[in-house]
mmJSON file of the N, C-alpha and C atoms, coordinates in Angstrom:
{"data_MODEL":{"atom_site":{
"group_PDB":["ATOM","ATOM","ATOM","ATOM","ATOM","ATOM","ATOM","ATOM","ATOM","ATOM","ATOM","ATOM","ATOM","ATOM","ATOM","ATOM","ATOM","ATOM","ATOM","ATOM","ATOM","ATOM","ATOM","ATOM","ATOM","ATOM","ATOM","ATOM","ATOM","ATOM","ATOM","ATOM","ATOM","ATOM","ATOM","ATOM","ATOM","ATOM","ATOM","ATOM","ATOM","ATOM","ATOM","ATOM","ATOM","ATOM","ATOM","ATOM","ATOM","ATOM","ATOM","ATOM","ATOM","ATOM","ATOM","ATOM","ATOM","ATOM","ATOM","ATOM","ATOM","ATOM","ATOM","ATOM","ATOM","ATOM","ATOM","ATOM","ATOM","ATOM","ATOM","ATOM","ATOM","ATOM","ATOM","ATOM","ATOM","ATOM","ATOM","ATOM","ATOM","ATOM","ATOM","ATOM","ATOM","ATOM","ATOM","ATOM","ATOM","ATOM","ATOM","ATOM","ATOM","ATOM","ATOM","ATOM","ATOM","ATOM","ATOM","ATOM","ATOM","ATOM","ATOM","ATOM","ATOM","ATOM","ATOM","ATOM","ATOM","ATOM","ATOM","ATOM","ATOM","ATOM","ATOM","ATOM","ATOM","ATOM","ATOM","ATOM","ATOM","ATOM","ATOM","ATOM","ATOM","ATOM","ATOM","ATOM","ATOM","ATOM","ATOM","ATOM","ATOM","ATOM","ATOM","ATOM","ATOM","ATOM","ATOM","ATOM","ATOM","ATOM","ATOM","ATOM","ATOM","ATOM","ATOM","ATOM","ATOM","ATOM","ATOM","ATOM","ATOM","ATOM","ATOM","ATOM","ATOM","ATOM","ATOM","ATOM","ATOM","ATOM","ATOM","ATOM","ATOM","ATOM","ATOM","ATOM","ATOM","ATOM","ATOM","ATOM","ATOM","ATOM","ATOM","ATOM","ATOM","ATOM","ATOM","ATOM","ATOM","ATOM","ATOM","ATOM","ATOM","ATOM","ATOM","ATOM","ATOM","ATOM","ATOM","ATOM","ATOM","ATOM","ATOM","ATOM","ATOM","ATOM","ATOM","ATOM","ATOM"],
"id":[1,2,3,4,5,6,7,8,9,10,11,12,13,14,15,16,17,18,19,20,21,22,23,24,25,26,27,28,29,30,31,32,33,34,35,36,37,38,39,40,41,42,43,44,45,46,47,48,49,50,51,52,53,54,55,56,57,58,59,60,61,62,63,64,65,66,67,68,69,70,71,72,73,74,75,76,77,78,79,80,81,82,83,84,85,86,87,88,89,90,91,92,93,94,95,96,97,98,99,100,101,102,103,104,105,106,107,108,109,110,111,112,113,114,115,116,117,118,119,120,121,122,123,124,125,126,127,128,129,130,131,132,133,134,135,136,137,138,139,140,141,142,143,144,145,146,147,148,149,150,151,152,153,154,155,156,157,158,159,160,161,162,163,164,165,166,167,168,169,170,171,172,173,174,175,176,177,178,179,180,181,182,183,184,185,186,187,188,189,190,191,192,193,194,195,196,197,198,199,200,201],
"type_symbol":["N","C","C","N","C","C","N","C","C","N","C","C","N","C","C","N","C","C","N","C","C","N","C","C","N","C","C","N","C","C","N","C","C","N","C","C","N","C","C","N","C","C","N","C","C","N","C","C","N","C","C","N","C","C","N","C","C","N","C","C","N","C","C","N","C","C","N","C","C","N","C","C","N","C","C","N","C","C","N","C","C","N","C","C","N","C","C","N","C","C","N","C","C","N","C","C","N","C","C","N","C","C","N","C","C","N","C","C","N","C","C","N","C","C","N","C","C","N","C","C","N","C","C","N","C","C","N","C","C","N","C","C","N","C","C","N","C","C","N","C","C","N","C","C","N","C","C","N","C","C","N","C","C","N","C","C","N","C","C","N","C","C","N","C","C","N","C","C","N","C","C","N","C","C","N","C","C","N","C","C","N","C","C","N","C","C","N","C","C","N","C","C","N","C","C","N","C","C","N","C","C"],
"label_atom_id":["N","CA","C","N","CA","C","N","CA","C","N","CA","C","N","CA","C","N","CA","C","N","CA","C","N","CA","C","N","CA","C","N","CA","C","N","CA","C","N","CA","C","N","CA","C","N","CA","C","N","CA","C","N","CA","C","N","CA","C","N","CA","C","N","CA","C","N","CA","C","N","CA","C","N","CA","C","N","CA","C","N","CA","C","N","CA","C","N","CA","C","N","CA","C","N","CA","C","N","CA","C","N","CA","C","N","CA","C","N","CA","C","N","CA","C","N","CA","C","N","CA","C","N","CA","C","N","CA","C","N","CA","C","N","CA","C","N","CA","C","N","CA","C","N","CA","C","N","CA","C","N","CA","C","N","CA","C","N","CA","C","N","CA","C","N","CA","C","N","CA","C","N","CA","C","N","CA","C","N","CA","C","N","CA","C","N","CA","C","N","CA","C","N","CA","C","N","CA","C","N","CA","C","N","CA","C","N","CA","C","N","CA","C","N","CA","C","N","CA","C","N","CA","C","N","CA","C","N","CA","C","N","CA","C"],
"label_alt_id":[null,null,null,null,null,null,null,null,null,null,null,null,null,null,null,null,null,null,null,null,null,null,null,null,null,null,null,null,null,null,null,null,null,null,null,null,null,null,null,null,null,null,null,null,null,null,null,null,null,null,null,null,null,null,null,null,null,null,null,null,null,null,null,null,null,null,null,null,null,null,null,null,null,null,null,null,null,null,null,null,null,null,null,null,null,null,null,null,null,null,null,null,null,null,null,null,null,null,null,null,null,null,null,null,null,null,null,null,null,null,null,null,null,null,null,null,null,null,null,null,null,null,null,null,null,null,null,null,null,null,null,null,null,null,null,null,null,null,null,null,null,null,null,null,null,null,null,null,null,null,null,null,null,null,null,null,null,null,null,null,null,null,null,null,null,null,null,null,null,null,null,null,null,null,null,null,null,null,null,null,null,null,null,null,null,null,null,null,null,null,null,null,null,null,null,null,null,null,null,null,null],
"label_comp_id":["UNK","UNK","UNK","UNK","UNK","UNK","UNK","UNK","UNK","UNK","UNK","UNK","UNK","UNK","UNK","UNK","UNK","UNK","UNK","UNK","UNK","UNK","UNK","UNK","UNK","UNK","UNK","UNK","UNK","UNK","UNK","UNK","UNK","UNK","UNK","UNK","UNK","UNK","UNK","UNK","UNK","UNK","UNK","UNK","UNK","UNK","UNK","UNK","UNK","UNK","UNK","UNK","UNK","UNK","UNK","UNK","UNK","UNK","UNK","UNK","UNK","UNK","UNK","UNK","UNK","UNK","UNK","UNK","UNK","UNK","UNK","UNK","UNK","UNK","UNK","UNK","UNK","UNK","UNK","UNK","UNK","UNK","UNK","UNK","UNK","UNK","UNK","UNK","UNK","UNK","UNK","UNK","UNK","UNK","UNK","UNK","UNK","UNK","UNK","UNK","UNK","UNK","UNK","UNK","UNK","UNK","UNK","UNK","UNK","UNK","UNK","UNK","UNK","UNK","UNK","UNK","UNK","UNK","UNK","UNK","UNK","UNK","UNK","UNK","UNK","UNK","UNK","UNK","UNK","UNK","UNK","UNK","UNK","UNK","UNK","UNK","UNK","UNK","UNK","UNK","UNK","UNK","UNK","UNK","UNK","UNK","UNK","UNK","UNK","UNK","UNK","UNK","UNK","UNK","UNK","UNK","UNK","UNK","UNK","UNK","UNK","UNK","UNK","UNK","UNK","UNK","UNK","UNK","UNK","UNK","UNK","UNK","UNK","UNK","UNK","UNK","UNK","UNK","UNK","UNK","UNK","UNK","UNK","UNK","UNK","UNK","UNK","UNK","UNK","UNK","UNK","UNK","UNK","UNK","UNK","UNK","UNK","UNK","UNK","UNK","UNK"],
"label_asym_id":["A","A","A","A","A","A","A","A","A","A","A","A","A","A","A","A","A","A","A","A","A","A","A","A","A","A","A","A","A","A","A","A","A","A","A","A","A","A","A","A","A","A","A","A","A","A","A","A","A","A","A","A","A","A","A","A","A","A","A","A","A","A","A","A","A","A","A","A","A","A","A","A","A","A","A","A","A","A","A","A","A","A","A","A","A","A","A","A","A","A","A","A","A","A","A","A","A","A","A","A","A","A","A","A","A","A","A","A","A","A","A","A","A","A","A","A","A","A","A","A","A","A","A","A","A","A","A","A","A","A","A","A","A","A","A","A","A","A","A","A","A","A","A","A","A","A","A","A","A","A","A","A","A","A","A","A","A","A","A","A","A","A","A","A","A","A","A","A","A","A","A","A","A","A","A","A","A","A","A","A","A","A","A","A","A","A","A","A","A","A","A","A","A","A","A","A","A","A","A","A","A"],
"label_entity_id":["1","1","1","1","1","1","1","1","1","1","1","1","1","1","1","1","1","1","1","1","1","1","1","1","1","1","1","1","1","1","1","1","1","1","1","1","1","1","1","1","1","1","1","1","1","1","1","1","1","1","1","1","1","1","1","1","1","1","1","1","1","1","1","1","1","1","1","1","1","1","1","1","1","1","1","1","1","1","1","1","1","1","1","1","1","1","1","1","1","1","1","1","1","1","1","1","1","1","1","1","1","1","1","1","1","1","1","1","1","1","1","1","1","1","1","1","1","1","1","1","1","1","1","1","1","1","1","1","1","1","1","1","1","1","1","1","1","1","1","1","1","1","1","1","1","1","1","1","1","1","1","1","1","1","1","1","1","1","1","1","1","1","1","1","1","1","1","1","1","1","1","1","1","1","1","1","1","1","1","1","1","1","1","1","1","1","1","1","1","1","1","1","1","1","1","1","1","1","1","1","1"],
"label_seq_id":[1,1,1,2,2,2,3,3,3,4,4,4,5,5,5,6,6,6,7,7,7,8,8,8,9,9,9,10,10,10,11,11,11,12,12,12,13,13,13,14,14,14,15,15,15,16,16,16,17,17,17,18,18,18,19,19,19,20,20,20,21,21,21,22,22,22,23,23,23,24,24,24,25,25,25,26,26,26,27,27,27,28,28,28,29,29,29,30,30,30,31,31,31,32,32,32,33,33,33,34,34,34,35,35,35,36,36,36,37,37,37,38,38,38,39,39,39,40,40,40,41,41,41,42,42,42,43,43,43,44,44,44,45,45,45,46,46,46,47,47,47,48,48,48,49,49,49,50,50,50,51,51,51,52,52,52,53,53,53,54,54,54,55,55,55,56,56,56,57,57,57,58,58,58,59,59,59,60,60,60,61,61,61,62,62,62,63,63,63,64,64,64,65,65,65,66,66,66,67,67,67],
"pdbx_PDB_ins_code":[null,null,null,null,null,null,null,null,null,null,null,null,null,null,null,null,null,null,null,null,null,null,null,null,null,null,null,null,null,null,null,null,null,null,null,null,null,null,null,null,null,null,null,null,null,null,null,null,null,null,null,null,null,null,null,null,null,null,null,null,null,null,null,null,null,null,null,null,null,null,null,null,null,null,null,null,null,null,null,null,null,null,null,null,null,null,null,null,null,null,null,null,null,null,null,null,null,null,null,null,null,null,null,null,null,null,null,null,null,null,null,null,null,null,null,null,null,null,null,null,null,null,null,null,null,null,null,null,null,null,null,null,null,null,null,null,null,null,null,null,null,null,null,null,null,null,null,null,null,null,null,null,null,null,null,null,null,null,null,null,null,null,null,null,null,null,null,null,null,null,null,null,null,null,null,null,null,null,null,null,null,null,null,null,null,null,null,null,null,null,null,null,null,null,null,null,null,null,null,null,null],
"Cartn_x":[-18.396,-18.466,-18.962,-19.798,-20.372,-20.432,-20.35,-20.316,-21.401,-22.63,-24.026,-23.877,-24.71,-25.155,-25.999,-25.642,-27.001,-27.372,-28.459,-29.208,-29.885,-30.226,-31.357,-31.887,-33.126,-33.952,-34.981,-35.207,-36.079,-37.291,-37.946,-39.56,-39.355,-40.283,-39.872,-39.139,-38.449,-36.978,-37.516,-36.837,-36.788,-37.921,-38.655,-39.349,-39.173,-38.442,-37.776,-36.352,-36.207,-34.515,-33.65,-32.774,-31.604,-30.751,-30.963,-30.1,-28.518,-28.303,-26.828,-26.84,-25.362,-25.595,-23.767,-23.655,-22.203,-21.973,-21.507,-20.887,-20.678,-21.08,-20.042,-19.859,-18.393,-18.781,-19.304,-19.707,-20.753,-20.732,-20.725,-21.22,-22.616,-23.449,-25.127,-26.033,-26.761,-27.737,-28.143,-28.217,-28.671,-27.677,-26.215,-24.977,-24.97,-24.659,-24.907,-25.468,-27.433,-27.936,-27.827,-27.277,-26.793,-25.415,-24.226,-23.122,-23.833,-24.452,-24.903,-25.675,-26.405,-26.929,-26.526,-25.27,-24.371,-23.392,-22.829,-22.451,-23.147,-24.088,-25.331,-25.054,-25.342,-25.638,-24.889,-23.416,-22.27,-22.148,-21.584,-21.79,-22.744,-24.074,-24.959,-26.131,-24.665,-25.75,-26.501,-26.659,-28.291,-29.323,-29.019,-30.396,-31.108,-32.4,-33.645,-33.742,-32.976,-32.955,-34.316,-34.845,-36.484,-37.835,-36.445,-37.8,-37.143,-36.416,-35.251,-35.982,-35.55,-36.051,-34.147,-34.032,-32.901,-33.137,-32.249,-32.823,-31.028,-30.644,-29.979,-30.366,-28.692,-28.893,-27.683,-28.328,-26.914,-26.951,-26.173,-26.474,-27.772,-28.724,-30.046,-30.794,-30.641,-30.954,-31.789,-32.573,-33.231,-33.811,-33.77,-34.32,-34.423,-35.744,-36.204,-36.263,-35.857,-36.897,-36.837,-37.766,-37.501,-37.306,-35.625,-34.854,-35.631],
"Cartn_y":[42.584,41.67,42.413,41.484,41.882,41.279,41.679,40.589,40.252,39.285,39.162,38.06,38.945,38.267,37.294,35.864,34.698,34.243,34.151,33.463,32.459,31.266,29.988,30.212,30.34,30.111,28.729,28.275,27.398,27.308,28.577,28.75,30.533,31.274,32.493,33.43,33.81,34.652,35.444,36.389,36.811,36.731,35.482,34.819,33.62,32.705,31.549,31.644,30.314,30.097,30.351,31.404,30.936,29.72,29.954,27.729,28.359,29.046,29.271,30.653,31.323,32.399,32.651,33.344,33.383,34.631,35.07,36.134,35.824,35.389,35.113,36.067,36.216,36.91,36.415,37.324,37.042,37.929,37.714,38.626,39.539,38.788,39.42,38.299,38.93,38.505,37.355,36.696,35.088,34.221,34.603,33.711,33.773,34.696,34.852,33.706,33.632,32.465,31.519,31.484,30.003,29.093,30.395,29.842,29.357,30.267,30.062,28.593,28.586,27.106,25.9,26.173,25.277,24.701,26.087,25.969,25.186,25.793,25.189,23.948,23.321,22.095,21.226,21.708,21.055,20.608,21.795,22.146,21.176,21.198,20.119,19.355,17.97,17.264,16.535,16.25,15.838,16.599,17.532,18.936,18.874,19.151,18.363,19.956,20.191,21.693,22.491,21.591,21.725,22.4,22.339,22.555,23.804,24.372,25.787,26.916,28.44,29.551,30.104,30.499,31.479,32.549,33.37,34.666,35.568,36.056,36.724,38.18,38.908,39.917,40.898,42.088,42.621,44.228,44.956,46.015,46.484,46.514,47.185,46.261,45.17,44.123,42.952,42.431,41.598,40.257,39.116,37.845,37.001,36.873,35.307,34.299,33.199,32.064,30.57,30.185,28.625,27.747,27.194,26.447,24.735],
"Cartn_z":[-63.192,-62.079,-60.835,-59.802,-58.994,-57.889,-56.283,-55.255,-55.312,-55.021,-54.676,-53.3,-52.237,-51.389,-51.356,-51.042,-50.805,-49.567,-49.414,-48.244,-48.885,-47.936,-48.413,-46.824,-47.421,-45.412,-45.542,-44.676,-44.638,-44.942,-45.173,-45.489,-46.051,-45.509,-46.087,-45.807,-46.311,-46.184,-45.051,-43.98,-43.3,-42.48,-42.221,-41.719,-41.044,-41.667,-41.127,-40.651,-40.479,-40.038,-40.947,-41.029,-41.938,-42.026,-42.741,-43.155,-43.223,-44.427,-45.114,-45.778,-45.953,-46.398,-47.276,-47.962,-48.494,-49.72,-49.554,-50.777,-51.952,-53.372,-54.601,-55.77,-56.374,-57.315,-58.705,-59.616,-60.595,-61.769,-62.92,-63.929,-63.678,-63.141,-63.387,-61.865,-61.294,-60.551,-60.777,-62.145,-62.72,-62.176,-62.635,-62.725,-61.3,-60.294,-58.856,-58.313,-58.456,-58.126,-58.299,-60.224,-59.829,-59.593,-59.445,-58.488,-56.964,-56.336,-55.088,-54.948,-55.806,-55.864,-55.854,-56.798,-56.757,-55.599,-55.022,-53.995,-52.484,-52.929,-51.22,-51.186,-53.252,-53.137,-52.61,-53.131,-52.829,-51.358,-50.358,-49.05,-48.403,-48.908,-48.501,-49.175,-49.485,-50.579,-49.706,-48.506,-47.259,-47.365,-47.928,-48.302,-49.594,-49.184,-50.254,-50.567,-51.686,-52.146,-52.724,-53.032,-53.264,-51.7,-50.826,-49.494,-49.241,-49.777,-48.968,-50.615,-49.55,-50.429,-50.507,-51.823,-51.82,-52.472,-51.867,-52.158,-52.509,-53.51,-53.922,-53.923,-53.607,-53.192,-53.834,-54.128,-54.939,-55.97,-55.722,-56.691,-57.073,-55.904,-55.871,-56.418,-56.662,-57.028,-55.986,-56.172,-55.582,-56.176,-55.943,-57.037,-55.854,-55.546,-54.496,-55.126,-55.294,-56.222,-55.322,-55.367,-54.357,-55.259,-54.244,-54.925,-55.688],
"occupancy":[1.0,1.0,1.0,1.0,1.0,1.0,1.0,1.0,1.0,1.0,1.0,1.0,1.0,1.0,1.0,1.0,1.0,1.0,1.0,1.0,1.0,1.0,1.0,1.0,1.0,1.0,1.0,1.0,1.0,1.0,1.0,1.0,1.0,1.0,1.0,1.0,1.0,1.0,1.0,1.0,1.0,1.0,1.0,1.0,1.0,1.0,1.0,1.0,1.0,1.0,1.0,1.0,1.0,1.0,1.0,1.0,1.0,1.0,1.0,1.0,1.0,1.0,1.0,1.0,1.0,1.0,1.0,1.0,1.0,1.0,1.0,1.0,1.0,1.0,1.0,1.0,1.0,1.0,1.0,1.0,1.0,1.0,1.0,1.0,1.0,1.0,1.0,1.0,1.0,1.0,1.0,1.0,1.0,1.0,1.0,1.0,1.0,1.0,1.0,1.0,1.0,1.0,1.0,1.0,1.0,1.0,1.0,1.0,1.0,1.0,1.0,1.0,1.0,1.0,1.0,1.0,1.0,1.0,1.0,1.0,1.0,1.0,1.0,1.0,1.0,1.0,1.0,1.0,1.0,1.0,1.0,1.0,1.0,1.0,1.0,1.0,1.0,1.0,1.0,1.0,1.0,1.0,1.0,1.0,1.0,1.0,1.0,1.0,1.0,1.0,1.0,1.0,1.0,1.0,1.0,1.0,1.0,1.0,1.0,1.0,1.0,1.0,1.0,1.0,1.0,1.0,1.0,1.0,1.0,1.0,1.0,1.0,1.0,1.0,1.0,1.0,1.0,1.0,1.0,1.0,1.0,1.0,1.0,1.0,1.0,1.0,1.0,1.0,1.0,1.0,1.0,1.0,1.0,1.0,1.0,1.0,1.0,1.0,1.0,1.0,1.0],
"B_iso_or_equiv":[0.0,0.0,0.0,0.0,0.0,0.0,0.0,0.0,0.0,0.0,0.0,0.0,0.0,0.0,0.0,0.0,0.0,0.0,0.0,0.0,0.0,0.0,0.0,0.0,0.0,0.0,0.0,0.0,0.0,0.0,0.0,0.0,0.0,0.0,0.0,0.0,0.0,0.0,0.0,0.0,0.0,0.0,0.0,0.0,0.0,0.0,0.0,0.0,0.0,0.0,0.0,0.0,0.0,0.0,0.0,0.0,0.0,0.0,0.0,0.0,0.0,0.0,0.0,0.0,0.0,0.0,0.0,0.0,0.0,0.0,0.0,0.0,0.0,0.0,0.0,0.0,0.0,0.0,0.0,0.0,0.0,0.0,0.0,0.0,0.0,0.0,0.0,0.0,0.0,0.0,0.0,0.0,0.0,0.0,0.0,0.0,0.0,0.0,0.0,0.0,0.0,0.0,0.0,0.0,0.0,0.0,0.0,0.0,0.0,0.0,0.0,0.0,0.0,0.0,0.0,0.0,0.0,0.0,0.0,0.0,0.0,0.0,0.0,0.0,0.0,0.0,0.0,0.0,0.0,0.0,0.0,0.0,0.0,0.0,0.0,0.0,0.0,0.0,0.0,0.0,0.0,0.0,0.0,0.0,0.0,0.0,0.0,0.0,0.0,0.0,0.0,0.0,0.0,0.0,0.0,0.0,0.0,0.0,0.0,0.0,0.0,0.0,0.0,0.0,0.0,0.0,0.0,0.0,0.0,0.0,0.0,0.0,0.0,0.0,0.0,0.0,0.0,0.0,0.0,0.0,0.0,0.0,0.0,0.0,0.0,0.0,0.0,0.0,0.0,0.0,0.0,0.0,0.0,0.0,0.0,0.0,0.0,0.0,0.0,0.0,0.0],
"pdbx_formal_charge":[null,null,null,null,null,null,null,null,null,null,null,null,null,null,null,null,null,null,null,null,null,null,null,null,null,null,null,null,null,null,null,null,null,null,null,null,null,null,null,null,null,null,null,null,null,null,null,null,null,null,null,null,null,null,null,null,null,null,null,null,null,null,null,null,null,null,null,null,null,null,null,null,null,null,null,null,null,null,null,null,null,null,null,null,null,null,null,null,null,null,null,null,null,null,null,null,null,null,null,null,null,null,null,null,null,null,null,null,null,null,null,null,null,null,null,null,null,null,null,null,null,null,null,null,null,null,null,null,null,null,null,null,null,null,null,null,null,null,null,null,null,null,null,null,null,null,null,null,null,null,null,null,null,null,null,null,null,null,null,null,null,null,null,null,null,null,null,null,null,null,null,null,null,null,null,null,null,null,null,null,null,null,null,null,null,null,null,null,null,null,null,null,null,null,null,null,null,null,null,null,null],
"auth_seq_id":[1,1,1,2,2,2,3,3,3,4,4,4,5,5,5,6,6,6,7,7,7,8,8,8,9,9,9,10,10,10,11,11,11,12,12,12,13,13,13,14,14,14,15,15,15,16,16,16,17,17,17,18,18,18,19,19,19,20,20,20,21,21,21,22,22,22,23,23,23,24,24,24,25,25,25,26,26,26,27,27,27,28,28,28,29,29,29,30,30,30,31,31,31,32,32,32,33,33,33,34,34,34,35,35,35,36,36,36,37,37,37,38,38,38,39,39,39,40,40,40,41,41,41,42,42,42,43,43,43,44,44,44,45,45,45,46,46,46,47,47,47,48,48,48,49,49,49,50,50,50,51,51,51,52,52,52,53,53,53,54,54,54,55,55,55,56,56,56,57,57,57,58,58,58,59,59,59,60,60,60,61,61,61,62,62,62,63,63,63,64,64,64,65,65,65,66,66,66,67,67,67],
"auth_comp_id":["UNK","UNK","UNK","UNK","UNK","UNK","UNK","UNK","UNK","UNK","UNK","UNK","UNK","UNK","UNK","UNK","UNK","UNK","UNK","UNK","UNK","UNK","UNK","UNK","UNK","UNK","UNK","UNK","UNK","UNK","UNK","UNK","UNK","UNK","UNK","UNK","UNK","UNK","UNK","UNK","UNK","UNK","UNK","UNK","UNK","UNK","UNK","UNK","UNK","UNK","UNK","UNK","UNK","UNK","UNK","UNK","UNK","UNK","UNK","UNK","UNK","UNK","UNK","UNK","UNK","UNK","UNK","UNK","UNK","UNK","UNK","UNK","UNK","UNK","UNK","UNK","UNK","UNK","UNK","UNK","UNK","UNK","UNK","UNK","UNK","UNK","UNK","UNK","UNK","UNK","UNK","UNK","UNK","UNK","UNK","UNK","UNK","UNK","UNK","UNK","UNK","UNK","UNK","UNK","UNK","UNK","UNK","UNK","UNK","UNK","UNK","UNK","UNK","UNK","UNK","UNK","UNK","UNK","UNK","UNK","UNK","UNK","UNK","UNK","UNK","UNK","UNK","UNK","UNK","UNK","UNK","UNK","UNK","UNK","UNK","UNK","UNK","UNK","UNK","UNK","UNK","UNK","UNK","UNK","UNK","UNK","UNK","UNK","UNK","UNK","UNK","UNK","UNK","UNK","UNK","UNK","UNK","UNK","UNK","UNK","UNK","UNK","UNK","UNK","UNK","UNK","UNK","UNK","UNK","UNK","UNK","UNK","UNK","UNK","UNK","UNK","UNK","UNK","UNK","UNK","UNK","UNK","UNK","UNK","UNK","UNK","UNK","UNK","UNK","UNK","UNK","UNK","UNK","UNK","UNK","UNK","UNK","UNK","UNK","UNK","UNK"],
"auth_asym_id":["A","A","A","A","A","A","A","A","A","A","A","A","A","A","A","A","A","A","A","A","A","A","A","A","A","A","A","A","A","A","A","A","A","A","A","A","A","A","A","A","A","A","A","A","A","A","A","A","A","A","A","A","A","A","A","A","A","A","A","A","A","A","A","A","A","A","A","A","A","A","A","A","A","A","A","A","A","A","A","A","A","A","A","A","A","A","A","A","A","A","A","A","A","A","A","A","A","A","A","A","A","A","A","A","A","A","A","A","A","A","A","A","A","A","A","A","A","A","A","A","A","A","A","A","A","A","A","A","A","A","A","A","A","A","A","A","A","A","A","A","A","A","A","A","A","A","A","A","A","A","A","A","A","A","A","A","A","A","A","A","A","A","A","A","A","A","A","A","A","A","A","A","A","A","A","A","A","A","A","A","A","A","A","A","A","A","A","A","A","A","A","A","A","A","A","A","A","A","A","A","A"],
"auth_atom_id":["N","CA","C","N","CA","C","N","CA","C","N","CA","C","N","CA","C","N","CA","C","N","CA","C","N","CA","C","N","CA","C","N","CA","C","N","CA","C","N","CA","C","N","CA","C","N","CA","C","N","CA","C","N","CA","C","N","CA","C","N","CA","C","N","CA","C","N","CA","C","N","CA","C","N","CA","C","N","CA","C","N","CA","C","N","CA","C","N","CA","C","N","CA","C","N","CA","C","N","CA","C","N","CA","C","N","CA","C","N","CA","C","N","CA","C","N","CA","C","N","CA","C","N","CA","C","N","CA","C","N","CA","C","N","CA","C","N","CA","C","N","CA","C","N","CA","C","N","CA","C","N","CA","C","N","CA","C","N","CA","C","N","CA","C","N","CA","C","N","CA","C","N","CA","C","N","CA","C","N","CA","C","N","CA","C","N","CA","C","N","CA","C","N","CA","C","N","CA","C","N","CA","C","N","CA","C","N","CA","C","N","CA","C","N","CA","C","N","CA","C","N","CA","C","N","CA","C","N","CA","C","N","CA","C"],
"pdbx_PDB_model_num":[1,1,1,1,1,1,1,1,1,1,1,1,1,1,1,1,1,1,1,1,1,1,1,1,1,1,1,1,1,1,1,1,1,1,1,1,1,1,1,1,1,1,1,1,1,1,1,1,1,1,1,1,1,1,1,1,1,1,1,1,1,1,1,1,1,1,1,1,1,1,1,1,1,1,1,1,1,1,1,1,1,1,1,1,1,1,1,1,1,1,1,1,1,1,1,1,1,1,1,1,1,1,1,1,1,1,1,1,1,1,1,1,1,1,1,1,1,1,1,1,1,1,1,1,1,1,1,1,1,1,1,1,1,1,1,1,1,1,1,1,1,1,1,1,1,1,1,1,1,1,1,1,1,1,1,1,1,1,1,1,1,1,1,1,1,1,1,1,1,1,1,1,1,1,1,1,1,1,1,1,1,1,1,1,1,1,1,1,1,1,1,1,1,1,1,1,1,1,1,1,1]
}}}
């Protein structure tokens, strides 16, 4: 298990606005993104999750993918 950091920004990561950001833990960098995903969604089902970038972060680890 692993903490992984998430961000969702509005356009490109450390380029745009940060929208949301949160800590979860995780088996692996995959499960990470997609607790985090889940979570966002939850948090905010008014959000067209299709227009936001998330970007996971973790154990030298890196994975962008738009949501």
């Amino acid at each position: 298990m692993a903490i992984f950091y998430l961000s969702v920004w509005q356009g490109v990561p450390q380029q745009s606005d940060l929208i949301w950001e949160a800590n979860v833990l995780a088996e692996n960098i995959e499960d990470g993104y997609r607790i985090g995903k889940t979570r966002f969604a939850v948090e905010h089902p008014d959000k067209d999750l299709k227009r936001y970038t998330m970007v996971a972060t973790g154990d030298s680890v890196e994975k962008s993918i738009s949501v």
